[in-house]
N, C-alpha and C positions, 0 to 999 in steps of 0.2 A: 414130057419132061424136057425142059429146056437143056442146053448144054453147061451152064451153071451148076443146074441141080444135079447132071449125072456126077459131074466132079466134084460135087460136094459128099455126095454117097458114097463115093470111092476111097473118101479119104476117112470114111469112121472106122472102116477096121482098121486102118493104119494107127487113127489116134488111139482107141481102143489098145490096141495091141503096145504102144507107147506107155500109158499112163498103166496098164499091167505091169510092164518091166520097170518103170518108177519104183511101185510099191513095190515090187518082190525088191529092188535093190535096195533101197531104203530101211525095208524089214531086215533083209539079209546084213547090211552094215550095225542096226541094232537103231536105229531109226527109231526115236518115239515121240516125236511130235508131227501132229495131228495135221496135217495139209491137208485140205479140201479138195474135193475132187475135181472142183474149180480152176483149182491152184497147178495141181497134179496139167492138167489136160493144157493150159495155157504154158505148162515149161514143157509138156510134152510136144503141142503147136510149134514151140517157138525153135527145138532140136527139127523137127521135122523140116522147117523151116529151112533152116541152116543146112540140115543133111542134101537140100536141094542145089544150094549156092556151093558148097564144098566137096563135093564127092570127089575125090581123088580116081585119075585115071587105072582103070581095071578094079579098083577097089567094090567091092557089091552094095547093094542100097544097104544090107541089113547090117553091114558092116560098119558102115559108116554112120546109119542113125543109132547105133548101140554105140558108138564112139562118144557121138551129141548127148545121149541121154546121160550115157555114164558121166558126163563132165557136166550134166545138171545135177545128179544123183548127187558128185561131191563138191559143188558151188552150196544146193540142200543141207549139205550135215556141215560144211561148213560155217552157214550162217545162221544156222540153228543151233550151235553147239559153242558159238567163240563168238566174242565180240570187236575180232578181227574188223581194222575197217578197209571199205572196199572203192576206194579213190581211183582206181584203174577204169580205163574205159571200158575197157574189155567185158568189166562184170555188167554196165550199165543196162542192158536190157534184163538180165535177169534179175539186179535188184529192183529194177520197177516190177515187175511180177510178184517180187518176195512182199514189196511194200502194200501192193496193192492188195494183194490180198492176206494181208497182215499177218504176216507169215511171223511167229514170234522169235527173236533172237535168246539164248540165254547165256547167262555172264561168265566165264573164268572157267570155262571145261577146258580140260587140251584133248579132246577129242583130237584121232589123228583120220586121215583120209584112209578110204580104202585103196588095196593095193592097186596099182593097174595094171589092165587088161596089155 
C-alpha cells in the first residue's frame, strides 16, 4: 500500500461519519428532499475540506467539522426550500455541488434556518 492509498483509507470513516450527520441534520431540520448520496459525500468532502484550512486555534477537529457541516446542513435547506438567489461568492463552491448534481430548488417556502449551535 502506497502512501496515497493509506491516506485515502483514513479518510472514509471521516467521510462516512460526515455524510451520517448530513442526513440525521437534514431529517432532524424536517428535510425532504431527496440528495443523493453523491451529493451528500461531495458537501460532506468539501466541509472536511474547509475544517482542514480553518481550524481555529484550540478549537478540536470534531468541533469544527460539525461547524462546516452545520453551515452545509443550512446552505441545503436553504436552497432547497427558497428561491433566494445566491450572487455572494462565499456560497460559490457549494452552489456548484447543488448544480451539479442537480439538487432541486423549490419556489416561495419561507422555510426558516435551523437555530444555531
Amino acid at each position: 500500500m502506497n502512501r496515497s492509498s493509506a491516506a485515502e483509507g483514513s479518510a472514509i470513516p471521516k467521510l462516512t461519519a460526515a455524510v451520517r450527520y448530513l442526513e440525521e441534520q437534514l431529517t432532524a431540520s424536517g428535510v425532504e428532499i431527496l440528495a443523493s448520496k453523491e451529493c451528500l459525500k461531495d458537501f460532506a468532502r468539501d466541509a472536511i475540506d474547509a475544517t482542514d484550512r480553518t481550524r481555529r486555534q484550540g478549537e478540536s477537529y470534531i468541533t469544527c467539522v460539525c461547524r462546516h457541516l452545520d453551515a452545509r446542513v443550512r446552505f441545503i435547506i436553504l436552497w432547497t426550500s427558497t428561491d433566494e438567489a445566491f450572487d455572494q461568492a462565499v456560497w460559490r463552491d457549494l452552489i456548484g455541488i447543488a448544480r451539479k448534481h442537480a439538487l432541486l430548488r423549490s419556489r416561495g417556502s419561507q422555510r426558516k434556518f435551523p437555530a444555531e449551535r
